[in-house]
C-alpha positions in Angstrom: 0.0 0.0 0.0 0.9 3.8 -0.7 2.3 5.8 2.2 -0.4 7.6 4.0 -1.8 10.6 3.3 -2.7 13.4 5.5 0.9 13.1 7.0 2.7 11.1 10.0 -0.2 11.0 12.1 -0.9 14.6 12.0 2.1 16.4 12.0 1.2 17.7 8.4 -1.2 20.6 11.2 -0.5 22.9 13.1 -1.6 24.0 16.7 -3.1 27.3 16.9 -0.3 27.8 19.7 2.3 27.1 17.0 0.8 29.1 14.2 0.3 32.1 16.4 4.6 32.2 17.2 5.3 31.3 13.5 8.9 32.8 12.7 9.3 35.8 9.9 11.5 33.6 7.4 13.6 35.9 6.1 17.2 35.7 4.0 19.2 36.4 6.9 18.1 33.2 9.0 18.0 31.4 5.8 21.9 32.0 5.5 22.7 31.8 9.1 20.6 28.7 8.9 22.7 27.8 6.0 26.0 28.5 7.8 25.4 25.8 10.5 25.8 23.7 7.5 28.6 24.8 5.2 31.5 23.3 7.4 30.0 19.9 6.6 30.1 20.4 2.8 31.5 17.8 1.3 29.6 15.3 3.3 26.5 17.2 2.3 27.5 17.0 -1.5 28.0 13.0 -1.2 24.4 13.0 0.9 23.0 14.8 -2.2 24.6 12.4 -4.7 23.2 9.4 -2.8 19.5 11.1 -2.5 19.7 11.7 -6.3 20.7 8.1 -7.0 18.5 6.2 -5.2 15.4 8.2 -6.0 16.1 7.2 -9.5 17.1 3.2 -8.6 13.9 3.1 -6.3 11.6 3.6 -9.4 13.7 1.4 -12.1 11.7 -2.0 -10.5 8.5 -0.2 -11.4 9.6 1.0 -15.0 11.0 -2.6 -15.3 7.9 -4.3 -14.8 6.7 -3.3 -18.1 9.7 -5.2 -19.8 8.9 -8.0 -17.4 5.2 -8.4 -18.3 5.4 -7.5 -21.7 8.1 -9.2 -23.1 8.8 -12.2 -20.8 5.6 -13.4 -19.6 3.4 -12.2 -22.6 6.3 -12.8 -24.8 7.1 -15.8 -23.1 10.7 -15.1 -23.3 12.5 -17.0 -20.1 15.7 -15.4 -20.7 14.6 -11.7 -20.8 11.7 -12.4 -17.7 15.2 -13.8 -15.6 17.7 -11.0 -16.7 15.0 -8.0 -16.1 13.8 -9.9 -12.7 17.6 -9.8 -12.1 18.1 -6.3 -13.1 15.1 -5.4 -10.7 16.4 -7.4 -7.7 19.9 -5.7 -8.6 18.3 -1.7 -8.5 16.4 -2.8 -5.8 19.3 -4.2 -3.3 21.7 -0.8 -4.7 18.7 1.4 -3.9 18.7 0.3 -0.6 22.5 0.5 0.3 22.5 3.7 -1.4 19.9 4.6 1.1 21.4 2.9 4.0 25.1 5.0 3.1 22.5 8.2 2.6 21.5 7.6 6.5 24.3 7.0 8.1 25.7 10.5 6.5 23.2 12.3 7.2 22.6 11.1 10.9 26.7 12.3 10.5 26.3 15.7 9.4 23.3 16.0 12.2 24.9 14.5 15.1 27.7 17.1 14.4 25.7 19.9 14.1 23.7 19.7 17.2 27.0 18.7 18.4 28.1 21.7 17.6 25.3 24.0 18.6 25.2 22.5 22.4 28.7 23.4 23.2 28.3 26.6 22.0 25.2 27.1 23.5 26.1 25.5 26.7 29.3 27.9 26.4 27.5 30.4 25.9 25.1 30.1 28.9 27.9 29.4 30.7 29.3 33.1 30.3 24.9 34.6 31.0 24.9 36.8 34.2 23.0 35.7 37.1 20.4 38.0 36.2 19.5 35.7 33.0 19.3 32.9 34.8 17.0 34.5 37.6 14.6 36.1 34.7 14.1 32.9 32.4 12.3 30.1 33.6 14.7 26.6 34.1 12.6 24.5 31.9 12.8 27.0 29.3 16.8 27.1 29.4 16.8 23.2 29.2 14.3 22.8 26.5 16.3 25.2 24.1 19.7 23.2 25.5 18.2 19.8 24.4 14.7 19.4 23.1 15.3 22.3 20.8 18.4 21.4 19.3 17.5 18.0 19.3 14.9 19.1 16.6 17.0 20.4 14.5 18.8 16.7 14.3 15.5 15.8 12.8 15.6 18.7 10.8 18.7 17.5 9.0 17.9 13.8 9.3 14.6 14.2 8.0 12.7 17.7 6.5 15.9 18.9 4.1 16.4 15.2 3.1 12.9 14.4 2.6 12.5 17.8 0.6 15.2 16.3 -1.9 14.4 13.0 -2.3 10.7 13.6 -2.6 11.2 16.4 -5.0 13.5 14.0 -7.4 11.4 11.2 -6.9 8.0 13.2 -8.1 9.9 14.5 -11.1 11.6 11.2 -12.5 8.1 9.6 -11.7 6.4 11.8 -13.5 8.8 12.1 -16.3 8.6 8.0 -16.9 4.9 8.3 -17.2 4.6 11.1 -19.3 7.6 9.2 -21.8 5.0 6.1 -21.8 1.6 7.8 -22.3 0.8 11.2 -21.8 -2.8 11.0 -21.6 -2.5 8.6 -18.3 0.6 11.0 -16.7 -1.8 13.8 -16.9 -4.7 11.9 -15.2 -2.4 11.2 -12.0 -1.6 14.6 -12.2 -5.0 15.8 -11.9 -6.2 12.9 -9.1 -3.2 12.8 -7.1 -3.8 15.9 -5.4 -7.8 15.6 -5.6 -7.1 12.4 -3.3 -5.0 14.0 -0.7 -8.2 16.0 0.3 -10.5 14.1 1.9 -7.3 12.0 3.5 -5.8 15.4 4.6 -9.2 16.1 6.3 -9.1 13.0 7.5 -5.8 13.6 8.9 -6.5 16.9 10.6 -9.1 15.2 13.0 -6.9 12.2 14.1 -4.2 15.5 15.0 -7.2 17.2 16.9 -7.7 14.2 19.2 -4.3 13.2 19.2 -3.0 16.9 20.9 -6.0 16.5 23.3 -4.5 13.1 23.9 -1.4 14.6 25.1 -3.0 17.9 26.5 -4.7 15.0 29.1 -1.2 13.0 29.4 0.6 16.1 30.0 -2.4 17.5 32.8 -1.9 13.2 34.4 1.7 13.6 34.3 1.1 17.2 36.2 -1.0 15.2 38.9 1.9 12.2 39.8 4.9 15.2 39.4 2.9 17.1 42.3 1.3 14.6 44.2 4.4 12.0 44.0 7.0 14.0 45.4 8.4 13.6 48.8 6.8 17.0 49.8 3.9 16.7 47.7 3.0 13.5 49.2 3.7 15.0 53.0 1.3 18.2 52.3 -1.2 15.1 50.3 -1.0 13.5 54.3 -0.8 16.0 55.8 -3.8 17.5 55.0 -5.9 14.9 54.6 -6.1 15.2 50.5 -5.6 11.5 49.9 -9.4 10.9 48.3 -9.7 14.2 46.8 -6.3 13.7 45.1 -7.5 9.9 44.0 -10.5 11.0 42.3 -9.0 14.0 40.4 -6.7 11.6 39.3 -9.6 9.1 38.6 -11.6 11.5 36.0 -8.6 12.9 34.7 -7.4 8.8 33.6 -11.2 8.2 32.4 -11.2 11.0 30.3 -7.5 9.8 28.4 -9.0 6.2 28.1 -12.0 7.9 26.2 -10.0 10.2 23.8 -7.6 7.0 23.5 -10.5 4.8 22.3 -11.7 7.6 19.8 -8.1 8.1 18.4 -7.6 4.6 17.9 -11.0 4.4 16.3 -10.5 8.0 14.5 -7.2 5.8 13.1 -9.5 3.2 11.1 -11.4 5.4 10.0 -8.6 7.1 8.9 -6.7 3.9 7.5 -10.4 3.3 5.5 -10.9 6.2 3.9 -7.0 5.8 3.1 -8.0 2.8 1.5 -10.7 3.8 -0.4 -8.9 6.9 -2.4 -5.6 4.9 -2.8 -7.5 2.4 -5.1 -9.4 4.2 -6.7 -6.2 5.8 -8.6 -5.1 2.5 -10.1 -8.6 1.9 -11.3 -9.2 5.0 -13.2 -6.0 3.9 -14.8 -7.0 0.9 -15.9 -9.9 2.0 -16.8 -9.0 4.8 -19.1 -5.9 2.4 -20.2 -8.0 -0.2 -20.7 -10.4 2.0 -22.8 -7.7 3.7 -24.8 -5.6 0.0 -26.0 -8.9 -1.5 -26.9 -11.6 0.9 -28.4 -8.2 2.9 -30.0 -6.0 0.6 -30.6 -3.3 2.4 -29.3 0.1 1.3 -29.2 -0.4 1.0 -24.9 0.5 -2.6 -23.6 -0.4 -4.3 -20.7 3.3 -4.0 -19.1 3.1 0.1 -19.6 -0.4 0.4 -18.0 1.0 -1.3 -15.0 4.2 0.6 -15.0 2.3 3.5 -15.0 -0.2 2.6 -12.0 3.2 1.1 -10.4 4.7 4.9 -10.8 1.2 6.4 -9.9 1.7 5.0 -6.3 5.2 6.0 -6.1 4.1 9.3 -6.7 1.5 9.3 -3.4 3.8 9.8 -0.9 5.9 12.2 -2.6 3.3 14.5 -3.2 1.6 14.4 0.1 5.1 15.1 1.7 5.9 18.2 -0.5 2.1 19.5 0.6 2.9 19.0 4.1 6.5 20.2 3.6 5.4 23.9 4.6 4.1 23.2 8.0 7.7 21.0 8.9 9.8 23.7 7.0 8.2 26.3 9.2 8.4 24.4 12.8 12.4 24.0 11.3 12.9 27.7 11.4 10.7 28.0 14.4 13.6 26.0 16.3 16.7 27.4 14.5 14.6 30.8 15.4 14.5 30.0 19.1 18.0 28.6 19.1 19.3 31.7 17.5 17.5 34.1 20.1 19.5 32.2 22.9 23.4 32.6 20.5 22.2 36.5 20.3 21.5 37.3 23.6 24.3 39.4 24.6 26.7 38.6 27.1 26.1 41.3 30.4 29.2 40.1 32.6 32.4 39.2 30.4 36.1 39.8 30.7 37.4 43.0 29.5 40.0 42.9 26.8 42.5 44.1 28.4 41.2 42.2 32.0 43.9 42.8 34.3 45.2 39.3 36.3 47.5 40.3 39.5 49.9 38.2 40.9 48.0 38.1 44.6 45.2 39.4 46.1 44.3 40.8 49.7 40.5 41.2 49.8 40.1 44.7 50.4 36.6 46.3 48.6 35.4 49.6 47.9 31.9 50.7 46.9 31.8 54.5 45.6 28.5 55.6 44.7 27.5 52.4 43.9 23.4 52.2 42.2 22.1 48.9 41.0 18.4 47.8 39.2 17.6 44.7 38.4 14.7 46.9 35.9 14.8 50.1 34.6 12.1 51.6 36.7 13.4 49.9 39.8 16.3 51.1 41.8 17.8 48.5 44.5 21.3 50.5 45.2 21.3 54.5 45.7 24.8 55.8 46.0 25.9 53.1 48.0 29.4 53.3 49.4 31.8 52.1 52.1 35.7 50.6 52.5 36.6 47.3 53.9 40.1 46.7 54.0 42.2 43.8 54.2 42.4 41.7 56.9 38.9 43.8 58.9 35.1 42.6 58.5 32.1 44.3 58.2 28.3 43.2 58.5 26.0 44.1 56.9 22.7 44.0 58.9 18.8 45.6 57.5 15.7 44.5 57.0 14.4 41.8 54.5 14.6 43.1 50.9 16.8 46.1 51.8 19.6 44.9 49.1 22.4 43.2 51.7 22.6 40.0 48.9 22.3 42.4 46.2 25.7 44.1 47.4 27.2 41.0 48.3 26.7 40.1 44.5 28.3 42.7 42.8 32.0 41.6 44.0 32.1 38.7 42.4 30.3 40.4 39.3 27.3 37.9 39.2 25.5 41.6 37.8 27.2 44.7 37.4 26.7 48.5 38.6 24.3 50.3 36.7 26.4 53.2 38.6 29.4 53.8 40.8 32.3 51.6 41.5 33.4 48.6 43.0 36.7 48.2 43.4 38.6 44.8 44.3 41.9 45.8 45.6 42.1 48.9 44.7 41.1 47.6 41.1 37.5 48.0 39.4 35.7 44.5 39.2 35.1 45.0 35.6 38.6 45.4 34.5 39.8 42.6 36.5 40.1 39.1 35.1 36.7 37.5 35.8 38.3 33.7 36.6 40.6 35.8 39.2 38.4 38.0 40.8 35.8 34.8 41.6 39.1 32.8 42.5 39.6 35.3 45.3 35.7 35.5 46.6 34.4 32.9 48.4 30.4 33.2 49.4 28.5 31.1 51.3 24.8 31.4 50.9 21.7 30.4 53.0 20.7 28.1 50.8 23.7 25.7 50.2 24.0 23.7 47.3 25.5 20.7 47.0 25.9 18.2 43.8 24.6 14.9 43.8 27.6 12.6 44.5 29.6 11.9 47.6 31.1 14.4 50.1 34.3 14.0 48.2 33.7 14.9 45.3 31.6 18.4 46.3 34.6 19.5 48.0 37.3 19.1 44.8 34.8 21.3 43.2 36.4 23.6 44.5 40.0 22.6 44.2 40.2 19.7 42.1 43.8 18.9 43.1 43.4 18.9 46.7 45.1 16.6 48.5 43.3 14.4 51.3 45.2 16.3 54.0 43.8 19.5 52.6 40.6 18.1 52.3 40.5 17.4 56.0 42.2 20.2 57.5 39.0 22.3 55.6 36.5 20.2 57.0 38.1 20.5 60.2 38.0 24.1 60.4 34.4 24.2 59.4 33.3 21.8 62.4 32.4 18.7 59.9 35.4 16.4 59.9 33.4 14.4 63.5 30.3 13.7 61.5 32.5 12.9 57.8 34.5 10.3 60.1 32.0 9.0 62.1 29.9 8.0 58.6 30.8 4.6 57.3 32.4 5.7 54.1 33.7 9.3 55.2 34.7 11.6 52.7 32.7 8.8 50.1 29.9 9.3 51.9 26.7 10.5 49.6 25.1 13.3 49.8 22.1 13.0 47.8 20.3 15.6 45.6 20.9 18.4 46.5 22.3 17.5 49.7 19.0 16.0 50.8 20.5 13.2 53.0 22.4 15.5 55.2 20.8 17.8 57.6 20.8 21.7 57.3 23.9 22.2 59.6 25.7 19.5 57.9 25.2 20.7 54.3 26.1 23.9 55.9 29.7 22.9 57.0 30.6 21.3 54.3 29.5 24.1 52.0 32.0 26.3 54.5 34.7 23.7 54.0 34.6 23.9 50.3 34.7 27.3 50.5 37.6 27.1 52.6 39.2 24.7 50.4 39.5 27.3 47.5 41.5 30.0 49.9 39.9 32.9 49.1 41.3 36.4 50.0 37.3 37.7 50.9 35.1 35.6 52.6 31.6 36.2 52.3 28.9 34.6 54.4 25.2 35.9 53.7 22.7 34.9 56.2 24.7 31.3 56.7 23.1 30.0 59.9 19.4 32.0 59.1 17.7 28.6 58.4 18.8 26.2 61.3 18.1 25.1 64.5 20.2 26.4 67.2 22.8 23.8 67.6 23.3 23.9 63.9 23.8 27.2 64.1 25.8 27.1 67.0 28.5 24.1 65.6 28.0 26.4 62.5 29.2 29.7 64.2 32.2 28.2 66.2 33.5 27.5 62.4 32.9 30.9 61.7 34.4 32.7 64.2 37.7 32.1 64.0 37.8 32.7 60.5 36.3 36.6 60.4 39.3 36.7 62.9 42.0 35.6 60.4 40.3 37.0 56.9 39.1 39.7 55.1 35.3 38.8 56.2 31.9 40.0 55.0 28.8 38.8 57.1 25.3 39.1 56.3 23.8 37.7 59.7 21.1 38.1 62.4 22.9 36.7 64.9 24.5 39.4 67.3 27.9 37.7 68.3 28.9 37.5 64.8 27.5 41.2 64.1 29.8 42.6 67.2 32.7 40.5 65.5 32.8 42.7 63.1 35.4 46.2 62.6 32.0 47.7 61.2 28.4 47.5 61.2 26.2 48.7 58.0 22.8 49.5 58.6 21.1 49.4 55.0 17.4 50.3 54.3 15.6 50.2 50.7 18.8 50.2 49.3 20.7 52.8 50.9 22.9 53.2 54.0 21.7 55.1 56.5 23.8 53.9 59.5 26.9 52.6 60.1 29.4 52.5 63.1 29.7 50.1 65.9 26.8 48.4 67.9 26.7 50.7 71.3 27.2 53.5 69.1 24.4 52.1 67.1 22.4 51.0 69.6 22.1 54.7 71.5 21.6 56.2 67.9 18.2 55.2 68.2 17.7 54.3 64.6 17.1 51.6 62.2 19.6 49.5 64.2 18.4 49.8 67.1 15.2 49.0 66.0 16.3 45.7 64.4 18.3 45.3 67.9 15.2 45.4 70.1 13.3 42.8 67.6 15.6 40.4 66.4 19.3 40.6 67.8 18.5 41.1 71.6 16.3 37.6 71.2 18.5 36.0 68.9 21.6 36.8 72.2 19.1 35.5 75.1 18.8 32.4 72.9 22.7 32.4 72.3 23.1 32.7 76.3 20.5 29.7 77.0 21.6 26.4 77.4 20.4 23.9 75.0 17.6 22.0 77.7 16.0 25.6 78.0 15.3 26.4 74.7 11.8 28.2 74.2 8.9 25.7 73.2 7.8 26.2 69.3 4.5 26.3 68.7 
């Protein structure tokens, strides 16, 4: 039987989705489009020498089958009925190495490609400020990373190769026909593309249920993603939401069993009608064949009626490709399109070119005048500026949302001032090399973040070459080397994602430890202990303290011993600092700070001073 018609089980339509963010095809993304493929030329050149080939070998059997019925079995000539059998089997069997030579090249020249386009994409992202990867959404960064360019390996593999090989196979097809009888070539012409109508409506319904199909699947896979996970399931228990959950699940599986019954069925229907209109060709041919040998006596034989209903149905699939070729040409571009936006997007944080790299560093920062906006029409930073030198700490203490991270950030340039300075040793961030400037600045964050793999291997992220004695003098110093040796494999010991099989206090430590590991000349902490429980936090701060002692320190903290550890105190409040000086000084000021003193830091120091069997009862 003929291919199908009406396309690949739909994909010959559109969603309404897809034709509303159609890309503007213009010459320019056809020659960048173009350029992805020039290095691979020659390859390209042999895949187009093998398309043209086989095309033509892949109809020789049918054009042959003439010679066989005409002059072997109706001439009853044994010798020409073996040789042109042989000659068929011959075409055939090349066609089909050809083809097989044609695949592996081109799955080549794709493979290489995308090859190509996720280093340099994942390069590329690789260089993105933070503030990219805080605006776009995850799944949208990892979609263009792999499901993305993955389309554009079936681009190569399959929409530019089908385009060729369809096109020459429709044009020797139809120029065999016309050379046996015109009259008959142009009646497939004319009910060829009559046929594909009904099948192409046919096809358009089986797509319709088919995307509600997966509109259900994706809503069913939404349900188990939710309800499945560890704290999905806990809030499920919780709150009592087992029966509730069941039956939304319930209704939401009836109604994919019922659209799966009616695209299956849709499917026949679809396979009948196919059926139906794919005969019906053939018989007009004979027919009107039949009519023109006998009441004419043309010079038509047998053999070239059949070879032309043997080319008729070769020419099925060709043509019903080509008619769909639009809708899989334009979802092509619409992924090059999207790949391309991610390649332009310019890079906000990169090395200068004449980045400076110094032999050492100290640590010491300066801020002058320093503004900052994530937005246009919203400032976080207004004229910001203080010294910390090498060797001295300051904290940095405000309310929530005041911008105490958002200064912390700009040292290591995960964004840059939209005004001002900051300086790194007397140097301006943005002319120093960025590799040195984030060798030198070590942060550890509230929320740690740890790979999945053991304890080991987290640590050498930061120094890959570290010895084992280095590995456990850091964890030593940051109050972790008891728990790593008291676990059965130590330093192999997993962690988990994300840390997950380690406690707050413990992913804490040996987030400070790796830190510690890559000796930087500024240590930053920002809000470190904030989400633990008091012994965490207490194991966490004896780690601490000795090293704002012995380095250039930066602390972002609530808790009051490690704000009076500090040379300075800044106060900070929507964006700006209003105080700054040292906590009795502060504290009589009668400000901001000694606002935040009276409710947070005094309770936080009574629960500092109480011992660990009179901790206050949590509610």
């Amino acid at each position: 039987m003929p291919p199908p018609l009406g396309g690949h089980g739909g994909r010959g339509f559109m969603s309404e989705e897809e034709k509303a963010s159609l890309p503007k095809v213009t010459p320019a993304l056809l020659r960048r489009v173009f350029s992805c493929l020039t290095p691979y030329w020659k390859q390209l050149i042999l895949t187009l020498l093998c398309i043209i080939v086989s095309s033509v070998f892949i109809l020789l059997p049918s054009i042959l089958t003439g010679k066989i019925i005409d002059e072997g079995l109706i001439g009853r000539d044994l010798s020409k009925l073996i040789f042109y059998l042989a000659l068929s089997f011959a075409v055939t069997l090349g066609a089909n190495l050809i083809q097989v030579a044609e695949s592996y090249v081109n799955t080549w020249i794709a493979q290489h490609i995308t090859y190509d386009m996720r280093n340099t994409m994942f390069a590329h992202l690789q260089k993105m400020s933070q503030r990219f990867f805080t605006s776009n959404n995850q799944g949208d960064i990892i979609t263009r990373m792999t499901g993305d360019i993955s389309g554009v390996e079936q681009v190569i593999t399959s929409t530019f190769s089908s385009i060729l090989s369809n096109s020459i196979t429709l044009v020797v097809a139809l120029v065999a026909m016309f050379r046996k009888n015109w009259i008959l070539a142009l009646l497939g012409i004319i009910i060829v593309p009559a046929f594909t109508l009904p099948t192409r409506r046919a096809g358009k319904t089986r797509w319709s249920i088919t995307r509600e199909t997966q509109e259900c699947t994706d809503e069913i896979n939404g349900i188990l993603n939710e309800t499945m996970s560890v704290s999905g399931q806990l809030l499920v228990k919780l709150f009592g939401r087992e029966r509730h959950e069941y039956e939304k699940y319930r209704d939401v599986n009836g109604r994919l069993i019922r659209l799966r019954i009616k695209e299956s069925m849709a499917g026949r229907w679809f396979r009948v009608v196919l059926s139906l209109f794919t005969n019906i060709g053939p018989m007009l041919l004979y027919l009107v064949g039949g009519i023109l040998m006998m009441k004419y006596d043309s010079a038509l034989t047998v053999g070239d009626i059949t070879v032309l209903v043997a080319l008729l149905g070769r020419t099925y699939g060709p043509v019903n490709s080509l008619l769909n070729i639009q809708v899989e040409w334009m979802r092509s571009m619409a992924l090059f399109t999207r790949i391309f936006e991610y390649f332009d997007m310019p890079v906000e944080v990169d090395n200068a070119p004449d980045a400076i790299v110094p032999k050492s560093a100290s640590g010491s920062v300066r801020f002058s005048h320093v503004n900052f906006s994530y937005e246009p029409d919203r400032q976080i930073l207004k004229d910001v500026s203080f010294r910390l030198d090498s060797g001295n700490s300051v904290a940095i203490v405000g309310p929530s949302g005041s911008g105490k991270s958002t200064i912390i950030n700009l040292i290591p340039r995960l964004y840059d001032v939209t005004g001002g300075s900051v300086t790194f040793d007397g140097v301006d961030v943005r002319r120093l090399d960025l590799a040195f400037l984030r060798r030198n600045v070590g942060v550890v964050t509230q929320d740690s973040y740890l790979f999945n793999g053991t304890i080991r291997e987290n640590l050498l992220y930061a120094k890959p070459d570290a010895t084992e004695q280095e590995l456990l003098d850091a964890c030593a110093k940051a109050n972790i080397l008891d728990f790593i040796l008291a676990q059965p494999d130590g330093l192999d010991t997993m962690v988990g994602n994300r840390g997950l099989k380690l406690s707050g206090g413990e992913k804490q430590r040996v987030s400070i430890a790796r830190v510690l590991l890559k000796d930087p000349a500024l240590l930053i902490f920002d809000e470190a202990t904030s989400a633990l429980d008091s012994i965490s936090e207490s194991r966490i701060q004896e780690a601490i303290d000795p090293l704002i002692e012995s380095r250039t320190s930066i602390l972002i903290a609530h808790r009051l011993s490690t704000i009076l550890a500090a040379d300075e105190i800044l106060v900070v409040k929507e964006g700006q600092i209003v105080e700054r000086g040292q906590h009795r000084d502060l504290v009589k000021a009668g400000g901001v700070y000694a606002e935040l003193y009276e409710t947070q830091f005094s309770r936080a120091l009574e629960n500092e001073d109480r011992p660990p069997d009179e901790e206050p009862e949590k509610n």
